[in-house]
C-alpha positions in Angstrom: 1.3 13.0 -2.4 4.1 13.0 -5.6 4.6 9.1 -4.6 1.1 8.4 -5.3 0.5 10.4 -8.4 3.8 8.6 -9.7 1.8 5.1 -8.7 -0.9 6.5 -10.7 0.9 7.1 -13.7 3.1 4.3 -13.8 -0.2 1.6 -13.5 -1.9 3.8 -16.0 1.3 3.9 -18.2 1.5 0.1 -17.9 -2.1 -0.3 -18.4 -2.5 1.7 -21.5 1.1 0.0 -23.3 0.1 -3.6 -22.6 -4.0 -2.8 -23.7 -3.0 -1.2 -26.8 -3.4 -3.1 -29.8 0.1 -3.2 -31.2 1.1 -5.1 -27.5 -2.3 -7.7 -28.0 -1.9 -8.4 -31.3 2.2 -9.4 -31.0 0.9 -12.3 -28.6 3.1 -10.8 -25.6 1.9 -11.5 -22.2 -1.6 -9.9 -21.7 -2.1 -6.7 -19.0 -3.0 -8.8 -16.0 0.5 -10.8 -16.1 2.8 -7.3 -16.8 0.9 -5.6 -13.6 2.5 -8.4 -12.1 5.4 -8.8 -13.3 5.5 -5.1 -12.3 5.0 -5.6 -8.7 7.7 -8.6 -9.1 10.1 -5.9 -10.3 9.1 -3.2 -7.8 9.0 -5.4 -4.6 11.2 -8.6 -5.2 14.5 -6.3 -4.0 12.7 -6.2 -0.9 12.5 -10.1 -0.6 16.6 -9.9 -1.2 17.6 -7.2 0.6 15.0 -6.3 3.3 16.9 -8.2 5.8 20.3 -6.6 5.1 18.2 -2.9 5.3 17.0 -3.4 8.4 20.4 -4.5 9.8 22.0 -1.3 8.1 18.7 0.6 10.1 19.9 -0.2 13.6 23.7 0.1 12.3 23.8 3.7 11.1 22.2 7.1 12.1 18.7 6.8 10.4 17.7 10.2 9.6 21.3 10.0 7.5 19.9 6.8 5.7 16.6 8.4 4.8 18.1 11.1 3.5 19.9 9.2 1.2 17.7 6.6 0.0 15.0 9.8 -0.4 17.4 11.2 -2.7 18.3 7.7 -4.8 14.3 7.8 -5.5 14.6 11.2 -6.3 16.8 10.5 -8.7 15.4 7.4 -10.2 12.1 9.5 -10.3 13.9 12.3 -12.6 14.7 9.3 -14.7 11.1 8.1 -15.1 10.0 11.6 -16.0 12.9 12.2 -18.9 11.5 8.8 -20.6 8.1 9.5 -20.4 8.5 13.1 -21.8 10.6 11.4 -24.8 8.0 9.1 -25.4 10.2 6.0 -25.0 8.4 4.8 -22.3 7.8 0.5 -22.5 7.2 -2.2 -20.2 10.2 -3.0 -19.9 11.4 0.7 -19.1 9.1 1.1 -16.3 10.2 -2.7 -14.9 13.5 -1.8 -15.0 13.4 1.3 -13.3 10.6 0.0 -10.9 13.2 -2.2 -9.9 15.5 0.2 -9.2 12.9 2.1 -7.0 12.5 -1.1 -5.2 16.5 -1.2 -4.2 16.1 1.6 -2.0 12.9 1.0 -0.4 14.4 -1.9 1.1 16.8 0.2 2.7 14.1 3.5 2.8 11.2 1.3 5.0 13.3 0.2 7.9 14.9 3.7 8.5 11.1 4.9 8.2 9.9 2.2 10.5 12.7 2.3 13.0 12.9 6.6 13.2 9.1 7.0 14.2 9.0 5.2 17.7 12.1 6.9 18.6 10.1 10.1 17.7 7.6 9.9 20.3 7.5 7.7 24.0 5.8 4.7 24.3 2.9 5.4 25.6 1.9 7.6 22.5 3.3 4.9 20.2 -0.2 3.5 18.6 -1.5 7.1 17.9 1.6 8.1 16.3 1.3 5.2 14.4 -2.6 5.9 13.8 -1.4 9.5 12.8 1.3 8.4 11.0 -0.9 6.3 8.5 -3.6 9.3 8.5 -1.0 11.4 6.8 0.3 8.3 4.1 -3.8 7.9 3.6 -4.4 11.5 2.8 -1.6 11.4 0.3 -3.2 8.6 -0.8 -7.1 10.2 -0.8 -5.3 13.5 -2.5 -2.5 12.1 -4.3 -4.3 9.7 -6.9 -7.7 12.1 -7.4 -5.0 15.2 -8.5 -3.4 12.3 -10.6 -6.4 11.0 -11.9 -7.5 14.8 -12.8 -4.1 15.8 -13.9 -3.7 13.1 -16.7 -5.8 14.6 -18.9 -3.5 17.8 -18.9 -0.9 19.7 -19.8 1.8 22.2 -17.8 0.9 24.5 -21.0 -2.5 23.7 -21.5 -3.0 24.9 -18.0 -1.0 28.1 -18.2 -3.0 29.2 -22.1 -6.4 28.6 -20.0 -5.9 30.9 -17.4 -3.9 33.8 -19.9 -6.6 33.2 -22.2 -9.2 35.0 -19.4 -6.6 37.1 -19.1 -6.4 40.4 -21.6 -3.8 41.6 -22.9 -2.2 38.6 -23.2 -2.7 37.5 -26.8 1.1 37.5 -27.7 2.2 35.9 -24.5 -0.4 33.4 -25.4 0.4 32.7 -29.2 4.3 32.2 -28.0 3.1 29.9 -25.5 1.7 28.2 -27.9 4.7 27.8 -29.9 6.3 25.3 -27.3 3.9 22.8 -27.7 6.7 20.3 -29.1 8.4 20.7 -25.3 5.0 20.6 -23.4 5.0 18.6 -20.5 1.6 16.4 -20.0 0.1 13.0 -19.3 1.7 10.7 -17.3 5.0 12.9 -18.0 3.6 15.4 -15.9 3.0 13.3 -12.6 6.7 12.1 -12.6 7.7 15.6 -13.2 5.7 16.3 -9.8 6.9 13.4 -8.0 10.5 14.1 -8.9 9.8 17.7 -7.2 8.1 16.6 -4.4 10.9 14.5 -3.4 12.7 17.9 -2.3 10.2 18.7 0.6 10.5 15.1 1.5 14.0 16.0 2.0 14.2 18.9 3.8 11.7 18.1 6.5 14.2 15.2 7.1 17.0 17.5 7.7 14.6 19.1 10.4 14.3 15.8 11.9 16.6 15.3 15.2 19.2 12.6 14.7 18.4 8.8 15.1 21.4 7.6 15.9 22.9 3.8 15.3 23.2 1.3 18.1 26.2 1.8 20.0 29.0 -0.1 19.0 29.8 -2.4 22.1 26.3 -3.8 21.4 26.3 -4.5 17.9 27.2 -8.2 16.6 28.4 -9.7 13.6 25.5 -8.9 10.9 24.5 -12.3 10.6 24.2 -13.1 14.8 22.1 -9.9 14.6 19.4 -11.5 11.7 19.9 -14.5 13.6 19.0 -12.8 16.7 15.9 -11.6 15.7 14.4 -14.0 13.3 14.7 -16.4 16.4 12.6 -13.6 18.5 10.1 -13.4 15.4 9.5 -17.0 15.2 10.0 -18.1 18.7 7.3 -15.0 19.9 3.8 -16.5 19.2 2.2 -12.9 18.9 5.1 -11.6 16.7 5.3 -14.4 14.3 1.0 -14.9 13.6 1.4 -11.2 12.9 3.9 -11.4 10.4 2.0 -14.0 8.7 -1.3 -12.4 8.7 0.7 -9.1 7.3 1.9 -11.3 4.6 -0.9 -12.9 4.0 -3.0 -9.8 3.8 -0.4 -7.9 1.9 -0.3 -10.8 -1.0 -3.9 -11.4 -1.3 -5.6 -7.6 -0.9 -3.0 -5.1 -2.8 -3.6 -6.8 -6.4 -6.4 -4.9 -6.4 -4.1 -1.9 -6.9 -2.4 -3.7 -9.8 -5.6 -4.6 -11.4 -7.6 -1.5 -11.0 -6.5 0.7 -14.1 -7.3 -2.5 -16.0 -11.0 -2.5 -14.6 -11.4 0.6 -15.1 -10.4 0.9 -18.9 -12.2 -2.6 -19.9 -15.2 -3.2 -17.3 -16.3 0.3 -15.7 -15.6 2.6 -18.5 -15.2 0.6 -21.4 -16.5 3.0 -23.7 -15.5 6.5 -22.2 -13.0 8.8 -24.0 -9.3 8.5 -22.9 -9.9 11.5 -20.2 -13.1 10.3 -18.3 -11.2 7.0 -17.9 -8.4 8.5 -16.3 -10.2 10.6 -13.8 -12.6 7.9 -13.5 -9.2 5.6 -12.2 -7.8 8.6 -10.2 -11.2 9.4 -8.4 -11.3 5.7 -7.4 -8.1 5.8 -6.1 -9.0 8.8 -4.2 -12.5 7.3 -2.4 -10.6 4.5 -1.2 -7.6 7.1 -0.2 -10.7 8.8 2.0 -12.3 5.7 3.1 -9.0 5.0 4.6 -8.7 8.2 6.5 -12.1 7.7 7.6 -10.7 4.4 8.9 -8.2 6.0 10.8 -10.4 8.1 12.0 -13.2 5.9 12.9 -10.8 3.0 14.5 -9.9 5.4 17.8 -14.2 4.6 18.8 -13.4 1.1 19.1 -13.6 0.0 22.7 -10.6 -0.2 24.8 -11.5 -3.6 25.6 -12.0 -4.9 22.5 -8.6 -6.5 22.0 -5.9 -6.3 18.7 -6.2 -10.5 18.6 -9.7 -9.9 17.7 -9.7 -7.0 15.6 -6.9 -7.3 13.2 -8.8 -10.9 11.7 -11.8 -9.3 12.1 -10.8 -6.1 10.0 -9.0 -8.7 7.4 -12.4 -10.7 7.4 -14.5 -7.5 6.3 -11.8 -6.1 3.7 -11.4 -9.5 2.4 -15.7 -9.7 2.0 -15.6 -5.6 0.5 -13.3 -7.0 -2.0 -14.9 -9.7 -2.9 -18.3 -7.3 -3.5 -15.9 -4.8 -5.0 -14.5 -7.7 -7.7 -18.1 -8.8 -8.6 -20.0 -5.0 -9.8 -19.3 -3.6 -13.5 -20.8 -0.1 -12.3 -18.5 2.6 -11.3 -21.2 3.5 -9.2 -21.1 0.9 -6.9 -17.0 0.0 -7.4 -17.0 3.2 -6.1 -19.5 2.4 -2.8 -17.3 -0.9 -2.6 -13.7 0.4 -2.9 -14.6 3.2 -0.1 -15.6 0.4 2.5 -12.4 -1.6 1.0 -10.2 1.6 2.6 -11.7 1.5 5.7 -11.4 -2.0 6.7 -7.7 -1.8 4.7 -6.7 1.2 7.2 -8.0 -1.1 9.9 -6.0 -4.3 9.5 -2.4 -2.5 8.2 -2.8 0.1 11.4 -3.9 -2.5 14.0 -1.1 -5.3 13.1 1.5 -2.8 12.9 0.7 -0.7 16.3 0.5 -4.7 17.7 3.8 -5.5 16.2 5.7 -2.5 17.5 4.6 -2.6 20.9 5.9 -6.4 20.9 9.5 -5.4 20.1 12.1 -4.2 21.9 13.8 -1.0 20.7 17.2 -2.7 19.9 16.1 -5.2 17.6 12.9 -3.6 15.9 14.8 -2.1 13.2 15.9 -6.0 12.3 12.0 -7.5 13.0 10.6 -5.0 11.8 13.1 -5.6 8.3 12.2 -9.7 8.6 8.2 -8.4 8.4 9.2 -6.4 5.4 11.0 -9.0 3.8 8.3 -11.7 3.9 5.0 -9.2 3.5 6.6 -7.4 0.5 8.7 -10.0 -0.6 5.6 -12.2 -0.9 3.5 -9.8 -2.3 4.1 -10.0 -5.9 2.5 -13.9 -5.7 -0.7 -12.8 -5.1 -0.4 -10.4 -8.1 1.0 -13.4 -9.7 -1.4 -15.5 -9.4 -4.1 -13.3 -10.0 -2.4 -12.6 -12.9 -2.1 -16.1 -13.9 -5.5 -16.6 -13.2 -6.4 -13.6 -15.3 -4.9 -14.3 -18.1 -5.7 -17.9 -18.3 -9.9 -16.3 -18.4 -8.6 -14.0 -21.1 -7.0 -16.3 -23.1 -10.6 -18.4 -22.9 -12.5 -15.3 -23.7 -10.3 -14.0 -26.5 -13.9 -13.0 -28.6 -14.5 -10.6 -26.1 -13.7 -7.1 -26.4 -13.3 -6.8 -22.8 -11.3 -10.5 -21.9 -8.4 -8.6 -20.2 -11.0 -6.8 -17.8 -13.0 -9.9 -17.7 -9.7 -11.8 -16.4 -9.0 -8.9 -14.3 -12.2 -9.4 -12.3 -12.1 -13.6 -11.9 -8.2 -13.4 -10.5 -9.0 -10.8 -7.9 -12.7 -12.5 -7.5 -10.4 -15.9 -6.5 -7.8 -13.3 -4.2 -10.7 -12.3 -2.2 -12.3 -14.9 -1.3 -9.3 -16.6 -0.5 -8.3 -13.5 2.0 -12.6 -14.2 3.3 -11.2 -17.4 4.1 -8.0 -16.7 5.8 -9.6 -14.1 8.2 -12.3 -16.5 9.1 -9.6 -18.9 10.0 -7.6 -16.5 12.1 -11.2 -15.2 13.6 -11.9 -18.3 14.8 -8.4 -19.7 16.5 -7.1 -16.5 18.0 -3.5 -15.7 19.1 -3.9 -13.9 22.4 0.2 -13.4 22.5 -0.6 -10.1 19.6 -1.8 -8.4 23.2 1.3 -9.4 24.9 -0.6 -11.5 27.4 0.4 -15.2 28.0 -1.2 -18.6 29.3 -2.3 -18.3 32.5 -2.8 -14.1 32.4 -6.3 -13.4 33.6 -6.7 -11.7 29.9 -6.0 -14.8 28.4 -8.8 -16.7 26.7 -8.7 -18.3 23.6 -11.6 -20.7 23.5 -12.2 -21.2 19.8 -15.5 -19.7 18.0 -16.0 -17.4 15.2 -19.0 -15.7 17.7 -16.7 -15.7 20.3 -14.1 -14.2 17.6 -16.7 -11.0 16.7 -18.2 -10.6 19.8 -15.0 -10.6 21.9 -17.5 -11.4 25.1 -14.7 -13.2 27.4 -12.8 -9.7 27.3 -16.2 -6.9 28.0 -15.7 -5.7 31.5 -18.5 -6.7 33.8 -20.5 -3.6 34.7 -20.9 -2.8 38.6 -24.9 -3.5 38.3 -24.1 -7.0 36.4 -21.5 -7.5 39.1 -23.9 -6.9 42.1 -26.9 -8.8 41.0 -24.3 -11.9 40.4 -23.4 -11.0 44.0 -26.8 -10.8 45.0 -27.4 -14.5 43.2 
């Protein structure tokens, strides 16, 4: 929950520098651009050094990697707090140590990826993955709304409230009052929570059992083992369309977590005091966090039948038309209707494509896909926020007489995303890849008949009842 009240005060901290009128009127890149150069800065290590992090995953004992990249972001989260409670946070601070952060989530992810299907047996593997992303989505349905709440307070503001229903208290209360220069609030507060959290993180690690490496007479030279399984990736038909619609949908949906602080400050609550916009962004955040876990929830009634080469482009398909809905209200209202069915779908797609992708890899080289999917979908990522952010600031700079031209640009680039991601899952809807189930040409389960009906109905896979099946007999 820390991680996602640190999202929440970084985006809001990046948000409310680059908005501010100092930043506007010095003619520096506008809000849309810096979110993305942001999520350049926080994902482009990945690009770099995914590959070389999921090597390391299937090289050394994974629970011992965690641990140590858990306690790198620890450390780098420490260091976000001490700026932000000295008031010298920029930009360019949070880049830079965004950056950092990114570093050791390329190393953090794979270890992640690779520890949880030795966890549990195969069998169980989709629901631990299901459960798995039930837990990251609470977080995310929890995290953001304490954020969003917590923003507008203070470590002593809280503590004077409660002494002040307190009696007795009135000197207690007046020397509280008499740290105010060292209070810890805002944004300051959230890193100060993240930093902390980290420490749980860590010690239910250390309860973890050990994960240990591949044994030594079957590892390779680090580049035969890449190698080895970017030829399985590409070479697998079901692997490889996977990887592509996780990149695809990674790059063209997530801007709208880059973009939303912006919407929020210029297009939903553009005149609301500084604390009803920032619950306002954390309780968004939060009804998409629950719409998410009502996605994983909701995704177990789905028939048996119904297979993943259908419903992973058909969940893209939906979250890319949500999102289109969601870039087109100004009504907080109905963002709020729209970003809730925008979770759903968004649990739907990232759980069904990953469950698929794990159950088409082998244990001994899943740490090293698994790193290659990482690589590309968050290495990728920042475009979309790139060119959204191009996009957005290109409308701006057309609409400089309005008060509201960074929200405004906000809105078109991630208008343009959408529909684009509409597109895509339409695409993939239509010309399935039948390989995601792990069945090939000439398997009884294999049908792949183009047809975007065909593509929502999933007909060719419905088991024949026994009454259909007689009178057919019968005929």
């Amino acid at each position: 929950m820390g991680g996602w009240m640190e999202v929440v005060g970084v985006q809001w901290a990046m948000a409310e520098s680059t908005l501010a009128e100092p930043w506007v009127q010095s003619g520096k890149p506008g809000a849309p651009i810096m979110m993305a150069y942001l999520a350049v800065a926080q994902l482009a290590p990945q690009l770099f050094l995914g590959l070389i992090g999921g090597v390391v995953a299937d090289m050394v004992d994974r629970k011992r990697l965690l641990l140590l990249t858990q306690f790198a972001r620890m450390v780098i989260a420490i260091g976000l707090f001490a700026v932000a409670f000295k008031g010298n946070i920029s930009p360019y601070m949070l880049i830079l140590l965004g950056s950092l952060d990114g570093i050791a989530m390329a190393f953090n992810i794979p270890a992640w990826q690779v520890l949880t299907p030795r966890l549990v047996p195969r069998e169980d593997l989709t629901s631990a993955i299901t459960l798995n992303g039930l837990q990251f989505n609470l977080a995310r349905a929890l995290g953001p709304a304490l954020g969003g709440i917590l923003l507008g307070f203070s470590v002593i503001g809280l503590v004077d409230h409660v002494a002040k229903m307190l009696p007795g208290t009135a000197n207690f209360v007046n020397w509280l009052n008499s740290l105010s220069p060292y209070d810890i609030k805002g944004t300051a507060l959230l890193f100060l929570l993240n930093a902390i959290s980290y420490l749980a993180i860590l010690i239910a690690i250390t309860r973890t059992p050990p994960s240990p490496a591949i044994p030594k007479d079957q590892r390779g030279h680090p580049w035969a083992l890449i190698k080895e399984a970017a030829k399985f990736a590409w070479q697998h038909r079901g692997t490889r369309n996977l990887i592509i619609g996780i990149t695809v949908f990674s790059s063209l949906a997530t801007p709208l977590l880059r973009f939303l602080p912006i919407l929020v400050k210029q297009i939903y609550l553009p005149d609301a005091d500084k604390i009803a916009r920032e619950r306002g962004y954390g309780a968004l955040l939060g009804v998409m966090g629950i719409g998410a876990v009502v996605g994983a929830l909701t995704v177990r009634f789905v028939p048996r039948w119904y297979p993943k080469h259908h419903f992973v482009p058909l969940s893209i398909t939906m979250c890319g038309l949500f999102l289109c809905v969601f870039s087109a209200v100004t009504s907080l209202y109905f963002a709020g209707i729209a970003i809730f069915l925008v979770g759903i779908v968004w649990m739907w797609s990232f759980n069904s494509a990953f469950a698929a992708l794990q159950l088409l890899i082998d244990d001994r080289i899943r740490g090293r896909v698994l790193a290659i999917c990482n690589t590309v979908s968050f290495g990728c990522m920042p475009l979309g926020a790139l060119l959204g952010g191009a996009i957005g600031e290109y409308v701006a700079g057309h609409s400089a007489t309005s008060p509201n031209a960074e929200g405004l640009g906000a809105q078109v680039g991630l208008g343009v995303l959408s529909v684009m991601l509409t597109i895509v899952g339409f695409v993939m809807l239509t010309w399935r890849t039948p390989e995601i189930d792990g069945v090939a040409p000439g398997d009884p389960a294999y049908e792949k008949r183009p047809g975007l009906v065909r593509g929502i109905t999933a007909n060719a896979h419905r088991p024949v009842s026994t009454q259909s099946s007689e009178s057919d007999a019968a005929i």
